[in-house]
C-alpha positions as CSV (number, residue, x, y, z in Angstrom):
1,X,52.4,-7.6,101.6
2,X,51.7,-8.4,97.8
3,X,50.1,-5.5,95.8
4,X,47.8,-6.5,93.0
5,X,47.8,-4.3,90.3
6,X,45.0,-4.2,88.0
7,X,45.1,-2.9,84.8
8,X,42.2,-1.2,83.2
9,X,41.9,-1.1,78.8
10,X,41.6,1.7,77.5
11,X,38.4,3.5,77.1
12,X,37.0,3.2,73.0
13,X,35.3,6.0,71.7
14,X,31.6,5.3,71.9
15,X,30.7,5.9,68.4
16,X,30.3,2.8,65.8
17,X,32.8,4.3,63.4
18,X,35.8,4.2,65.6
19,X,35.3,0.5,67.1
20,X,37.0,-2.3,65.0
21,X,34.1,-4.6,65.3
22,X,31.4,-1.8,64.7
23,X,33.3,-1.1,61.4
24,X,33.7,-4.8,60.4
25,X,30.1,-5.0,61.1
26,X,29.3,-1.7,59.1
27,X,31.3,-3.3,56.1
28,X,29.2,-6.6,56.0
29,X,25.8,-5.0,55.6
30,X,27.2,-2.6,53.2
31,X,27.9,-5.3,51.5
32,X,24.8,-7.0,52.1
33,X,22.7,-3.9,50.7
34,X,24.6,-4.1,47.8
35,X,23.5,-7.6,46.8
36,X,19.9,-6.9,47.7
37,X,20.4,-3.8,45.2
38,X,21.7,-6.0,42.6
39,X,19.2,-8.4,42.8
40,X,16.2,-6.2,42.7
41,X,17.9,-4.8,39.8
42,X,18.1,-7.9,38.1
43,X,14.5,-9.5,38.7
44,X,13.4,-5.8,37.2
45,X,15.5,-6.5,34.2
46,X,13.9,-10.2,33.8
47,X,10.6,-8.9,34.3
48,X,11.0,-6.4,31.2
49,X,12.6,-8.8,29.0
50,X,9.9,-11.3,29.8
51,X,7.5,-8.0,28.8
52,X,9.1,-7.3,26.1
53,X,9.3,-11.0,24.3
54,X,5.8,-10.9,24.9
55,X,4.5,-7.9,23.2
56,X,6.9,-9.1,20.3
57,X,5.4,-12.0,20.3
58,X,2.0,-11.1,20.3
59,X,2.6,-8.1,18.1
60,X,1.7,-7.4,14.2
61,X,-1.4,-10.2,14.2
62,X,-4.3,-9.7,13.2
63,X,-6.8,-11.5,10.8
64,X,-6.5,-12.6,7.1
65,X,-6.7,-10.1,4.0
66,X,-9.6,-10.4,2.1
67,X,-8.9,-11.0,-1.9
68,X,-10.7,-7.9,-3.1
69,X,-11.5,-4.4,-2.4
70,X,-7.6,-2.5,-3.1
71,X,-6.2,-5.4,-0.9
72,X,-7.9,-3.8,2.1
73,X,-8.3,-6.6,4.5
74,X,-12.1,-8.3,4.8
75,X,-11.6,-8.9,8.5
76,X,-12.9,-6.3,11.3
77,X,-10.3,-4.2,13.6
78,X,-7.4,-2.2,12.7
79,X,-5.0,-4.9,12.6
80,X,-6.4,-7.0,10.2
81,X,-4.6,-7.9,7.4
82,X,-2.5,-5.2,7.3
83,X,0.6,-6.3,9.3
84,X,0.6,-9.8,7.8
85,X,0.6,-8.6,4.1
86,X,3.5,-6.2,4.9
87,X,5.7,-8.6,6.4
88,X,5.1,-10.8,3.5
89,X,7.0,-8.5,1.0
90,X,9.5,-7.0,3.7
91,X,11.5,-4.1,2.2
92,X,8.7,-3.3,-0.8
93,X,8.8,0.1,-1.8
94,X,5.3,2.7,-1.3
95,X,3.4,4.4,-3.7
96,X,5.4,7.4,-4.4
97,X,3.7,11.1,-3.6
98,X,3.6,13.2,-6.3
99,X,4.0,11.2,-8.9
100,X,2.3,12.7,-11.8
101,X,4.0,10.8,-14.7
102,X,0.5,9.9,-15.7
103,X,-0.4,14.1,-16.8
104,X,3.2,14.5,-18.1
105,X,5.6,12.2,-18.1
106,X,7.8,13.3,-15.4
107,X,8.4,11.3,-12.6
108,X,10.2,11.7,-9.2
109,X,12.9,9.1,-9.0
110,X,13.1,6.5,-6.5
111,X,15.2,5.2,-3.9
112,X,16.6,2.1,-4.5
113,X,14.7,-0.9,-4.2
114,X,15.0,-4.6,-4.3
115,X,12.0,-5.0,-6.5
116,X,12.6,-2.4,-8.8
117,X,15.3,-1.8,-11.6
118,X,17.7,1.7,-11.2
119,X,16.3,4.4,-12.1
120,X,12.6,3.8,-11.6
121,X,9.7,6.4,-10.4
122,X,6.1,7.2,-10.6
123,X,6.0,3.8,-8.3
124,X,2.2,3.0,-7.2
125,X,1.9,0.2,-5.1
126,X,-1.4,-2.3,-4.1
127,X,-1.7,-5.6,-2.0
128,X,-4.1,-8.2,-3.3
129,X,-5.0,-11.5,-4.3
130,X,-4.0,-11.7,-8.1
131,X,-3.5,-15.6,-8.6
132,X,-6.4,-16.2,-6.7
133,X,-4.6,-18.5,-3.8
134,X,-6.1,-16.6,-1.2
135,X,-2.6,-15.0,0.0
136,X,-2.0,-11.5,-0.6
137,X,0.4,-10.5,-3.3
138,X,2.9,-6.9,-4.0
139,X,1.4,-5.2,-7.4
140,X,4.1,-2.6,-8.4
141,X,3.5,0.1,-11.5
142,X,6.5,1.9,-12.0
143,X,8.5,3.7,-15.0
144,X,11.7,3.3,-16.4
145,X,13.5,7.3,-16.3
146,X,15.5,8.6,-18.6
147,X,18.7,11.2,-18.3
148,X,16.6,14.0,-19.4
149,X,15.3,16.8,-17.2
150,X,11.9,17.3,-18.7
151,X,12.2,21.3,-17.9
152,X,11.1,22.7,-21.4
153,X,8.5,20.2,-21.7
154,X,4.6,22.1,-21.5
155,X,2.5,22.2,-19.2
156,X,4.6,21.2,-16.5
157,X,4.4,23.1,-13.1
158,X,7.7,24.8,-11.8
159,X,7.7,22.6,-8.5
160,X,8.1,19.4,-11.1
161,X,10.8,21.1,-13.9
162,X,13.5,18.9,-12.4
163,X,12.0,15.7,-12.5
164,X,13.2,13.0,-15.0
165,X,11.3,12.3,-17.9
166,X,9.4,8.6,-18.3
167,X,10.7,6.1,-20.7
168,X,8.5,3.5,-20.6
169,X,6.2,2.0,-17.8
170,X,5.8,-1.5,-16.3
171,X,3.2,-3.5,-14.2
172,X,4.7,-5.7,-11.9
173,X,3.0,-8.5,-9.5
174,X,5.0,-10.2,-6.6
175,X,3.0,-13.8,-5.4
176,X,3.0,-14.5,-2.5
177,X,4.9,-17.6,-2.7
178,X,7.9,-15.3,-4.1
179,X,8.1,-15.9,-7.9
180,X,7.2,-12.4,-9.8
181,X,5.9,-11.7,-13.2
182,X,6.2,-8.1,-15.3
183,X,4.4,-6.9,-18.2
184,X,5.6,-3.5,-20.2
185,X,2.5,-1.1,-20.1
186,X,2.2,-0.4,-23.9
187,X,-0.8,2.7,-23.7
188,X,1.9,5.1,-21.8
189,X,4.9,5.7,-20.3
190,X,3.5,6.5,-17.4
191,X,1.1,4.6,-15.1
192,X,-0.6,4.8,-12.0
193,X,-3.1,1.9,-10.1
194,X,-6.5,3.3,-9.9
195,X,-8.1,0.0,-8.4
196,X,-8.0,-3.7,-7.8
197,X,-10.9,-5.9,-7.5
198,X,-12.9,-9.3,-8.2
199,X,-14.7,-8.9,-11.3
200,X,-14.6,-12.0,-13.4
201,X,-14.3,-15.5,-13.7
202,X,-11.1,-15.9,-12.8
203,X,-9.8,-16.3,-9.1
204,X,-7.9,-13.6,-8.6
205,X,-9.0,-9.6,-8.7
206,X,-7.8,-7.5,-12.0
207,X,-5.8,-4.4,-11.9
208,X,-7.5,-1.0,-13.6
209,X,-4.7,1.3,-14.6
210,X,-5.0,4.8,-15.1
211,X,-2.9,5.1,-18.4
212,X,-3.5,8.7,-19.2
213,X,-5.0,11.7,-18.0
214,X,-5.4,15.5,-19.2
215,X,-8.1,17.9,-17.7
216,X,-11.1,17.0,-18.7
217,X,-10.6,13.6,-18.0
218,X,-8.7,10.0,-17.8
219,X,-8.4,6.9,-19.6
220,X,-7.4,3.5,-18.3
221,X,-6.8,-0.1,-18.6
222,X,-6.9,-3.5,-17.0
223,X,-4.8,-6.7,-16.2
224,X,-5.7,-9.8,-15.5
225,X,-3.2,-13.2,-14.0
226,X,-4.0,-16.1,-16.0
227,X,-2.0,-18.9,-16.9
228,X,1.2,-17.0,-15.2
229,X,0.8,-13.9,-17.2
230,X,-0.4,-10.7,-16.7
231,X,-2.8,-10.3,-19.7
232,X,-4.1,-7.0,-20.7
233,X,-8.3,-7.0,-21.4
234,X,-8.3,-5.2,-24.6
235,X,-9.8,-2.2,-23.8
236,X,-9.7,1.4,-23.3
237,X,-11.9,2.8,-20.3
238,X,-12.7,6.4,-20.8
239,X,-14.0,8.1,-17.1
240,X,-14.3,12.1,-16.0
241,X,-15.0,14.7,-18.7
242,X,-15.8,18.4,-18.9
243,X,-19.4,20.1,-19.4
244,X,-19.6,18.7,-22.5
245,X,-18.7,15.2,-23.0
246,X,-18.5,12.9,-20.2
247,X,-17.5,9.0,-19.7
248,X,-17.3,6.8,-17.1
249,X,-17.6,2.8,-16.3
250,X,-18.8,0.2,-14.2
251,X,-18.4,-3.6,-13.6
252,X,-21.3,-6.1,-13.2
253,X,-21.8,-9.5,-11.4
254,X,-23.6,-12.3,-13.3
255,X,-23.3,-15.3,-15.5
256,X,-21.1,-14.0,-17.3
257,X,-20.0,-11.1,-15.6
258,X,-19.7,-7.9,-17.5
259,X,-18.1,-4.1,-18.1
260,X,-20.3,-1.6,-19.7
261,X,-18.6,1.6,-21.2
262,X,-21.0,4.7,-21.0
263,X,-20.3,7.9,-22.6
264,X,-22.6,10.8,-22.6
265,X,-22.3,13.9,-25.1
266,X,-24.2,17.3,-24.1
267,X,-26.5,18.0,-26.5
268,X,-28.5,21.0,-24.9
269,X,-30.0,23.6,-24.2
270,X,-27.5,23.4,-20.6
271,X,-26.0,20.5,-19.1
272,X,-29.5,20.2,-17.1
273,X,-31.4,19.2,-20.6
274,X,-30.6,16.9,-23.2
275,X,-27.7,14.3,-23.7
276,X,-27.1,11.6,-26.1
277,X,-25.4,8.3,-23.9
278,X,-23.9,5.6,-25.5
279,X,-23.6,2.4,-23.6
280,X,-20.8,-0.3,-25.1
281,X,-21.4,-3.8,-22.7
282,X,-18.2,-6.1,-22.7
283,X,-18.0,-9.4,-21.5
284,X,-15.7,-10.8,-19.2
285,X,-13.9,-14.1,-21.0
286,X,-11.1,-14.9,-18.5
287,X,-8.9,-11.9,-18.1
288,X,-10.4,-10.7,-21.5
289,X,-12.8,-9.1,-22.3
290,X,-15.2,-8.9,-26.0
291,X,-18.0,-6.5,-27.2
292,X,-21.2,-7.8,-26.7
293,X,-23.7,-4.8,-27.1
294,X,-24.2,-1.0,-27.9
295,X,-26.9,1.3,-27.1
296,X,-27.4,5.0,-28.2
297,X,-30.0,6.9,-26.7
298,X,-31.4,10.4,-25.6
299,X,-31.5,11.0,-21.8
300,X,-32.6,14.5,-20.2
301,X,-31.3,15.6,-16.9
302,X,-27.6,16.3,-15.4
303,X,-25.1,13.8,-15.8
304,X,-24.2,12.5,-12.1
305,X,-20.6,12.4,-10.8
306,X,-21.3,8.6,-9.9
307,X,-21.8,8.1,-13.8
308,X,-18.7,9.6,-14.9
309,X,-16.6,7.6,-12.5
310,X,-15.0,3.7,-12.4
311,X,-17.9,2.6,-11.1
312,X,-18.1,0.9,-7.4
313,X,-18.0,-2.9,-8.9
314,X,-14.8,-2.1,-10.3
315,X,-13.3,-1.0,-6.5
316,X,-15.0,-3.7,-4.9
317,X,-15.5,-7.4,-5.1
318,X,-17.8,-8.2,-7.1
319,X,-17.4,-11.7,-8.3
């Protein structure tokens, strides 16, 4: 008789963890999460890069700049102009805070800049159309400091005792196309740009200047781009004034187009009676501009603060 004997294998643990194949298994879609993970991780990435080169490609447009008007741009919308004329001049400094070089020669001093000398302040800085090419250039009025600490000097506040004092001041116009021209500021040593607008024969705007200032009033200047210079007009614009003796200026269109120089003196019983205005026309030649009439007469009524202003043709295009 032959016995048989018939061996049983061992019983395995029912749980997955402690079966070789159930942990191979377990393994492989580990594994298998882990690429899905990495590949949802990576189409996100590729979707956001794809985002992001399209906003940066679609960013900072907008429409043209218009040639007048303080370089403000002529288009509609809240892009236009701006982001196009900035680009243009990347790294151009802004128009300082503060400045107040133009009331008493001291001037905060300002961080170095490619487009102006050490030692600059009392920057003011405008976009506009100065050569008349239709592109948008950097106008830059700065001074030139000296060493001194103007503390001892009157009339300046406490907040401003350690500013440096202004040598000399400088108009400065950046084209578009990159080549610059400068022009020393002879009425001041301190400048500031009060305006920049179309108001002659010439294609591009002019730049008025306010030159000097105490506190009854300012006086200014203007610049014109002609034949590659910056040329001065040749004349002193008086605006502002106290309760006695007032001034102020505006700028016409026409053939030619013109300046006309008012200046009113109080003559009584109150500023609400009598005054004697004088009006002084100029005519724009080029950037230039000549006398071409006076008129003194007697006016009765209160001298408006539009009259004793620069006038809205000289802040707007006009030409």
């Amino acid at each position: 008789m032959t016995m048989v004997v018939v061996q049983t294998p061992p019983a395995w643990p029912s749980t997955p963890e402690s079966v070789p194949e159930a942990g191979v298994i377990e393994d492989a879609r580990a594994r298998q999460r882990r690429h899905r993970l990495t590949g949802v991780v990576l189409v996100a990435a590729a979707v956001a890069a794809g985002l992001l080169l399209a906003g940066v490609a679609g960013g900072g447009g907008g429409g043209g700049t218009g040639r007048y008007a303080d370089g403000q741009p002529s288009g509609s919308g809240p892009g236009s102009g701006h982001a196009s004329a900035s680009s243009a001049f990347p790294g151009a400094p802004a128009t300082q805070p503060n400045g107040y070089g133009v009331e008493t020669d001291a001037c905060p001093l300002a961080t170095p800049n490619p487009y102006l000398p050490a030692r600059s302040g009392c920057v003011s800085v405008r976009r506009a159309d100065v050569n008349g090419d239709g592109r948008p250039d950097l106008i830059i009025v700065y001074s030139r400091l000296s060493r001194q600490h103007p503390a001892s000097y009157p009339g300046i506040p406490p907040s401003l005792r350690r500013e440096f004092g202004a040598k000399a001041a400088f108009l400065k116009v950046v084209l578009a196309n990159g080549t610059s021209v400068s022009t020393r500021i002879t009425q001041t040593r301190a400048a500031a740009i009060d305006a920049v607008a179309h108001v002659n024969d010439d294609p591009g705007s002019e730049i008025f200047l306010e030159v000097g200032r105490i506190s009854s009033g300012a006086n200014g200047g203007a610049y014109g781009y002609h034949d590659g210079r910056l040329v001065p007009a040749g004349v002193t614009l008086d605006y502002g004034g106290d309760s006695a003796a007032r001034a102020g200026f505006n700028c016409l269109p026409g053939n030619p187009p013109r300046l006309i120089q008012r200046a009113y003196e109080n003559i009584g019983p109150t500023i609400n009676g009598w005054w004697q205005e004088t009006n002084i026309t100029y005519t724009w030649h080029g950037p230039k501009v000549v006398q071409t009439a006076k008129r003194t007469f007697k006016r009765r009524g209160a001298v408006t603060a539009g009259e004793t202003s620069i006038g809205h043709g000289c802040t707007t295009g006009v030409g």
